[in-house]
C-alpha positions as CSV (number, residue, x, y, z in Angstrom):
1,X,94.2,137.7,71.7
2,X,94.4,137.3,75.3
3,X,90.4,135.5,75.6
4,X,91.6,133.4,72.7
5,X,94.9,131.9,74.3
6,X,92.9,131.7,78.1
7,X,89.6,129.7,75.9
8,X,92.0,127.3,74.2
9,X,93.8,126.7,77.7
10,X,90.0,126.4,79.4
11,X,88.8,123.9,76.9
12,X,92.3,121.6,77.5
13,X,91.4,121.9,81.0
14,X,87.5,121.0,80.9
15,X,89.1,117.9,78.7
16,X,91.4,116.9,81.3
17,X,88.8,116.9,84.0
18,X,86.2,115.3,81.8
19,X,88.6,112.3,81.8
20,X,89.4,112.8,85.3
21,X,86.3,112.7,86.3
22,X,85.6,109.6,84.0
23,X,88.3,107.9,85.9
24,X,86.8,109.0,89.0
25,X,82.9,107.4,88.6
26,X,84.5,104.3,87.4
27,X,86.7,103.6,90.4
28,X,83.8,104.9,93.0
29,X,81.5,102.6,91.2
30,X,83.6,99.4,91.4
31,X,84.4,100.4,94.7
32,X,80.4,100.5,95.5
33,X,80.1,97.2,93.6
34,X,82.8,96.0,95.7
35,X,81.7,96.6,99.0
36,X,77.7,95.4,98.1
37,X,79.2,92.1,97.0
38,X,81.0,91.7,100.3
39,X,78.4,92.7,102.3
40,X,79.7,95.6,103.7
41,X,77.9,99.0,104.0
42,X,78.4,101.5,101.4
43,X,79.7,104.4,103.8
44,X,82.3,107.5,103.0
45,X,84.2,105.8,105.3
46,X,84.2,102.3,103.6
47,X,84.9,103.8,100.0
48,X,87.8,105.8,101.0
49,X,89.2,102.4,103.2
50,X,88.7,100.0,100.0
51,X,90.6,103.1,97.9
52,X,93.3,103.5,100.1
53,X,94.0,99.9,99.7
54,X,93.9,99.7,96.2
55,X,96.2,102.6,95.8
56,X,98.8,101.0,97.9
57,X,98.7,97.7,95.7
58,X,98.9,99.8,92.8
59,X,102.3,102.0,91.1
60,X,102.9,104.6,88.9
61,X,100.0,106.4,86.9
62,X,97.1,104.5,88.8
63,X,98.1,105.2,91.9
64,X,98.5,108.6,91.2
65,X,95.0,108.7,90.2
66,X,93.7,107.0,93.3
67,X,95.6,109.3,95.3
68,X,93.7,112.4,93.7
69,X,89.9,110.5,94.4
70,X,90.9,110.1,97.9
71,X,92.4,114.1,98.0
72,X,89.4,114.9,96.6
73,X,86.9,112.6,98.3
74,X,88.4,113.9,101.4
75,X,88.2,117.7,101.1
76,X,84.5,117.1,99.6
77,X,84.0,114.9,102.9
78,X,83.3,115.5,106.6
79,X,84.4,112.6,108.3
């Protein structure tokens, strides 16, 4: 019963982060798109500057989700 209840909590899990993740490519990739159009270099550095100032602009929900990329963009990171 026990590797039951722990699958049915793993597959909730693996369909949170599937969306996260979702989330995740389509903000990096606008933020890519972004910085091309501009002119600017696509660095670590640049991504995490344009995200930062999106997730200031932005309340509630989105910014919370901004605020995890740049967490985990961060601690994947050596700047």
């Amino acid at each position: 019963m026990h590797r039951s209840r722990y699958r049915k909590n793993h597959v909730k899990d693996n369909a949170l982060s599937t969306i996260q993740n979702q989330f995740m490519a389509a903000a990096i990739g606008e933020t890519v798109i972004q910085l091309i159009e501009h002119g600017k270099r696509v660095t670590t550095g640049n991504i995490i500057d344009l995200l930062e100032r999106k997730r200031q602009a932005l309340q509630g929900e989105k910014a919370d989700e901004l605020r995890e990329i740049l967490i985990f963009i961060r601690k994947k990171s050596v700047l």
